[in-house]
NUTI-626679 format. One line per field, with one value per atom (N, C-alpha, C, CB): z, x, y; atom name. Coordinates in steps of 0.001 Angstrom, whole numbers, plus 500000, padded with zeros to 6 digits. Glycine has a CB too. Layout:
% NUTI-626679
z = [Z|...];
x = [X|...];
y = [Y|...];
zadren = [CA|...];
This chain:
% NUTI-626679
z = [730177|731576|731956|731887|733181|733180|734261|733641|733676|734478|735545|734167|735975|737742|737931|738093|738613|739166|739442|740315|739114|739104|740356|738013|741132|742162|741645|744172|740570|740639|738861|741322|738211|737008|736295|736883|737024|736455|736189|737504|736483|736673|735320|738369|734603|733617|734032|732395|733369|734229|732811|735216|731932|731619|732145|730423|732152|732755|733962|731907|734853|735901|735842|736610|734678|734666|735315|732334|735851|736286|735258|737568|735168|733967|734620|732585|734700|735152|734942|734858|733929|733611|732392|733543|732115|731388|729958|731880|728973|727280|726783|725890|727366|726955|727913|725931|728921|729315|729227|730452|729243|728551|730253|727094|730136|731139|730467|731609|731553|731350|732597|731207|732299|732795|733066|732243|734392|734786|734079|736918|733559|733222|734329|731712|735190|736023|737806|735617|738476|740154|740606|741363|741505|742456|743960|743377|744943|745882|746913|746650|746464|747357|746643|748085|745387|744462|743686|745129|744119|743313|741457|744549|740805|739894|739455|739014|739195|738820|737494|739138|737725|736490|737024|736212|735736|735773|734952|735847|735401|734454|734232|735336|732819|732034|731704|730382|731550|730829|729946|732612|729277|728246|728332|726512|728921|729305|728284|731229|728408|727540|728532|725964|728263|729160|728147|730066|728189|727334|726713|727841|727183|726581|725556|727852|725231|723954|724750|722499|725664|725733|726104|727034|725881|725961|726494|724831|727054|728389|728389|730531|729128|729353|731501|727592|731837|733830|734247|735109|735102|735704|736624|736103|735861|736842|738308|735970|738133|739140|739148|738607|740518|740165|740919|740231|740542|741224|740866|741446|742339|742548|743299|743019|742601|742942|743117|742050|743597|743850|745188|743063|745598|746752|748054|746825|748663|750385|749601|751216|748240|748123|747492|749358|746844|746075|746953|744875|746235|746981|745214|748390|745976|744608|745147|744339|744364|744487|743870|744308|743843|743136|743537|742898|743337|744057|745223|743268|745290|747021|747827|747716|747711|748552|747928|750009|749008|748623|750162|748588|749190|749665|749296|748745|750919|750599|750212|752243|749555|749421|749645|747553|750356|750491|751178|749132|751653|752988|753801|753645|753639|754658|756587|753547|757261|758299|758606|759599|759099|759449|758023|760830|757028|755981|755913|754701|756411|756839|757505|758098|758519|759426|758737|760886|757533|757095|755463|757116|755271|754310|755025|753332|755874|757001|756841|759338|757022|756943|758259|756222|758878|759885|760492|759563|762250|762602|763069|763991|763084|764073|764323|763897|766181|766491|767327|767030|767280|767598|768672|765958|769514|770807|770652|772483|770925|770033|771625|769269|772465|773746|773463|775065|772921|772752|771776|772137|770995|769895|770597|768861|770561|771025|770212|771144|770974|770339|769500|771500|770075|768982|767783|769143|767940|766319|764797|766523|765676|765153|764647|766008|765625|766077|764495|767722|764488|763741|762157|764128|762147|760351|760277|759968|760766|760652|759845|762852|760601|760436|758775|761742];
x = [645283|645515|644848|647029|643991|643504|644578|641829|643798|644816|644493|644929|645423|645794|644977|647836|644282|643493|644357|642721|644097|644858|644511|644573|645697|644493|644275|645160|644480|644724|644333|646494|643347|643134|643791|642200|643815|644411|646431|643824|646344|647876|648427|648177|649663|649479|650245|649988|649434|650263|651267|649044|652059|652800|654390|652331|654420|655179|654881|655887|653874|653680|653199|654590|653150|653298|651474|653670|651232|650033|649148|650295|647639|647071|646119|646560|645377|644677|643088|645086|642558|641327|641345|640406|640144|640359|639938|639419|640423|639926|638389|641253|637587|636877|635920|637336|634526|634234|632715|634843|632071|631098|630467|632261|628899|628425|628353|626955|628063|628172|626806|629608|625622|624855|624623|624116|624596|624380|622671|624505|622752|621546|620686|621784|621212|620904|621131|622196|619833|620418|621159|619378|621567|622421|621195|624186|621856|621149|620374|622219|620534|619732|618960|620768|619213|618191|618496|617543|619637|620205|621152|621338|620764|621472|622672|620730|624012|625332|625403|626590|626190|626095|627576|625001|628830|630167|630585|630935|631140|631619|633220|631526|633101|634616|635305|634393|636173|637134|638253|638409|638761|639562|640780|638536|642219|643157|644486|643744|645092|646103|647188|645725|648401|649831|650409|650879|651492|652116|652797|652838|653159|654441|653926|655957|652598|652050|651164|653589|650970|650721|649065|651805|648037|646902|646225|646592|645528|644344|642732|644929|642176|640985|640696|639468|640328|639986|638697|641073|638151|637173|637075|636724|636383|636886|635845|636450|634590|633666|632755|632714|631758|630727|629683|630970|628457|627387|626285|627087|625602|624552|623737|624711|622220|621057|620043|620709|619071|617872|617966|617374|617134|617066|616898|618498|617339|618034|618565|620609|618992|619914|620879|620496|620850|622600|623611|622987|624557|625677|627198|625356|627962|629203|630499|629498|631116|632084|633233|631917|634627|635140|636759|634366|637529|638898|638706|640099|637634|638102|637218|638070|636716|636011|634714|635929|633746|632492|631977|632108|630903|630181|628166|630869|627819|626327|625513|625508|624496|623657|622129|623909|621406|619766|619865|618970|620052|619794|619414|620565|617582|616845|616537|615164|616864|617270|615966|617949|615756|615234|614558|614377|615012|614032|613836|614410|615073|615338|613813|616788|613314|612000|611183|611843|611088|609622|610095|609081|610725|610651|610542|611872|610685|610619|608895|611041|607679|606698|606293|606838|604818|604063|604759|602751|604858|605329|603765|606762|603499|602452|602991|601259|602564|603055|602037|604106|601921|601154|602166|600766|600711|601190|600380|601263|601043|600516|599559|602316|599524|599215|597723|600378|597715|596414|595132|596851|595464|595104|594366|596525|593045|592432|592781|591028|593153|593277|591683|594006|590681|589663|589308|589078|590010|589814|590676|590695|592073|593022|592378|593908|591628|590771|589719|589883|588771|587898|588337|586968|589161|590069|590186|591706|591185|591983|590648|592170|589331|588516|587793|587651];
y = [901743|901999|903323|902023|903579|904875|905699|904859|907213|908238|908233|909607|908892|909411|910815|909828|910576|911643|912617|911317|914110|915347|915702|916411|916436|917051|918797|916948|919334|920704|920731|921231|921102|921301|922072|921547|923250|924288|924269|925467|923224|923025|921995|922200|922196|921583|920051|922459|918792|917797|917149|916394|918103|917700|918535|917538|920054|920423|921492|920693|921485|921691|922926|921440|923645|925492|925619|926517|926621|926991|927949|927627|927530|928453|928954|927825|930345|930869|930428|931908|930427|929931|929175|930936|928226|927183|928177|925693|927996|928572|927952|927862|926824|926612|925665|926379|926099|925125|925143|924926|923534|922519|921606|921217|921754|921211|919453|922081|918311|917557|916812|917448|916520|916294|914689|916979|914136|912583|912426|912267|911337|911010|909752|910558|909374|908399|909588|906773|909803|910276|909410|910443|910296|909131|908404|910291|908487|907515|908370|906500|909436|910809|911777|911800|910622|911924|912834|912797|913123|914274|914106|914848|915283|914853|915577|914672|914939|915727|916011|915017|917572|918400|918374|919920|918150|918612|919256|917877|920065|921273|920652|923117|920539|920143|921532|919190|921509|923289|922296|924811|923115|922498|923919|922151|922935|924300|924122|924315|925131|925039|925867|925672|925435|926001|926410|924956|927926|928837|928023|929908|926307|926322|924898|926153|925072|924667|923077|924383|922949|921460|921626|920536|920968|920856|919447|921233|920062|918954|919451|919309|918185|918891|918015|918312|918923|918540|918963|919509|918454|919028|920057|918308|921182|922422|922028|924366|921468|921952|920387|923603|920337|919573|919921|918284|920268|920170|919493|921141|918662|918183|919051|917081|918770|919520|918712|920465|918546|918194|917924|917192|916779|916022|917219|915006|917022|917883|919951|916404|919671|921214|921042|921909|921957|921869|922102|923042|920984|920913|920772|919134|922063|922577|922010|924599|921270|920889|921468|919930|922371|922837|923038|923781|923879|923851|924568|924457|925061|925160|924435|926719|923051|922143|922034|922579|921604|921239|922479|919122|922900|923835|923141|925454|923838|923321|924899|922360|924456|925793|924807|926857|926202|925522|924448|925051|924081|922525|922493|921833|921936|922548|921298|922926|921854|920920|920217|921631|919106|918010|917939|917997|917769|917094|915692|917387|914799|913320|912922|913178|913671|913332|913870|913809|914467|914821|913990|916987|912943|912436|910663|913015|910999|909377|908888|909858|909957|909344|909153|908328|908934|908657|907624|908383|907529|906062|905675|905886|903861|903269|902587|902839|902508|901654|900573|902176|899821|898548|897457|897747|897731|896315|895638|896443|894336|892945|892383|891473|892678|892336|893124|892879|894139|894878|894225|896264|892998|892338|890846|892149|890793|889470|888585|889394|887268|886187|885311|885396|885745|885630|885816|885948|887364|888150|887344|890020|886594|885626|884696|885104|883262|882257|882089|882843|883769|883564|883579|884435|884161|884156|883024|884848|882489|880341|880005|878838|879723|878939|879298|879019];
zadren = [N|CA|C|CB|N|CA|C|CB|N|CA|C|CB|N|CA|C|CB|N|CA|C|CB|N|CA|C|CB|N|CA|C|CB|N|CA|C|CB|N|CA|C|CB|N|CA|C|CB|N|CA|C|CB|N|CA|C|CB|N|CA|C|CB|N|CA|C|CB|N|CA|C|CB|N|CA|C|CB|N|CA|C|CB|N|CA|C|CB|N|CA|C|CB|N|CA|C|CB|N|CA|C|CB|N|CA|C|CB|N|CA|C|CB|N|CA|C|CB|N|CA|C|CB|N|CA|C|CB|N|CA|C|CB|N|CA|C|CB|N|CA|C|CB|N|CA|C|CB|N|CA|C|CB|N|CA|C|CB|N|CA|C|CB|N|CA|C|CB|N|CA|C|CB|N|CA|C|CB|N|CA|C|CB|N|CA|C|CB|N|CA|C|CB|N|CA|C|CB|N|CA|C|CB|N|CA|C|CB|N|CA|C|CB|N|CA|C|CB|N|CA|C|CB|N|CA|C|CB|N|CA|C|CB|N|CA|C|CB|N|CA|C|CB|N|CA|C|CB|N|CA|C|CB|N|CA|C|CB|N|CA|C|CB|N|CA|C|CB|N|CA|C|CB|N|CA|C|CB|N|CA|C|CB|N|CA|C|CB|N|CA|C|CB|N|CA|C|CB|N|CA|C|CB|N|CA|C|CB|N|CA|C|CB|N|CA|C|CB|N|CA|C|CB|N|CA|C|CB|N|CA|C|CB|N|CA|C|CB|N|CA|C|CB|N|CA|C|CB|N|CA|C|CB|N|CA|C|CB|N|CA|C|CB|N|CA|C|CB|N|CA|C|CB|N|CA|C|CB|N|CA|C|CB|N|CA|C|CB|N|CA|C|CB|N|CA|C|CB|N|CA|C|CB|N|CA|C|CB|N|CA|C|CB|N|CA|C|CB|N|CA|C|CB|N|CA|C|CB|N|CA|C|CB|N|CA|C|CB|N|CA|C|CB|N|CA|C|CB|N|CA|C|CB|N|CA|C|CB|N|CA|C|CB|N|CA|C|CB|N|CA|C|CB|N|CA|C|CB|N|CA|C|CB|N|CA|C|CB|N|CA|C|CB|N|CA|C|CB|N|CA|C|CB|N|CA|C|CB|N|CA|C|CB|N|CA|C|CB|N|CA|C|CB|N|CA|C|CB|N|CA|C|CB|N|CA|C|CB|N|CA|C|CB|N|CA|C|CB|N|CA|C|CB|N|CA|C|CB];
């Protein structure tokens, strides 16, 4: 059966006590981007509570590439570097073509 998403890492989810920083933490790199390009790096910590019980949570996550890094952590998601209208300079040239402008000859002589 899988776990229940924590909302608070630092918090112990067997008897609730609160721990200041994790004793040990390890990056964890996506090997596949996601759908914008970017690739996630999560930072795991491995915590321990005074009154002996041990876990490991995700302290943090950030994605980088694409548009800018963007940090995910206990106090929200924060953007860094996100440079505005990149959407229209990754869109590409428009043409646009009226079909009314196109002789029906030029059609005529291909068929044949």
């Amino acid at each position: 059966m899988p776990r229940k998403k924590q909302q608070d890492p630092y918090v112990c989810p067997t008897c609730g006590t609160r721990v200041e920083k994790p004793e040990k933490t390890w990056q964890l790199i996506s090997p596949i981007p996601d759908a914008q390009g970017r690739i996630t790096i999560t930072v795991m910590g491995s915590f321990s509570c005074p009154n002996g019980h041990k876990w490991k949570a995700v302290v943090s996550k950030i994605r980088a590439g694409g548009s800018g890094v963007e940090v995910e952590g206990k106090k929200g998601v924060k953007k860094i570097a996100s440079e505005e209208g990149e959407n229209e300079r990754d869109r590409g040239e428009v043409i646009e073509l009226d079909l009314s402008d196109l002789d029906r000859e030029d059609f005529e002589d291909e068929e044949d």
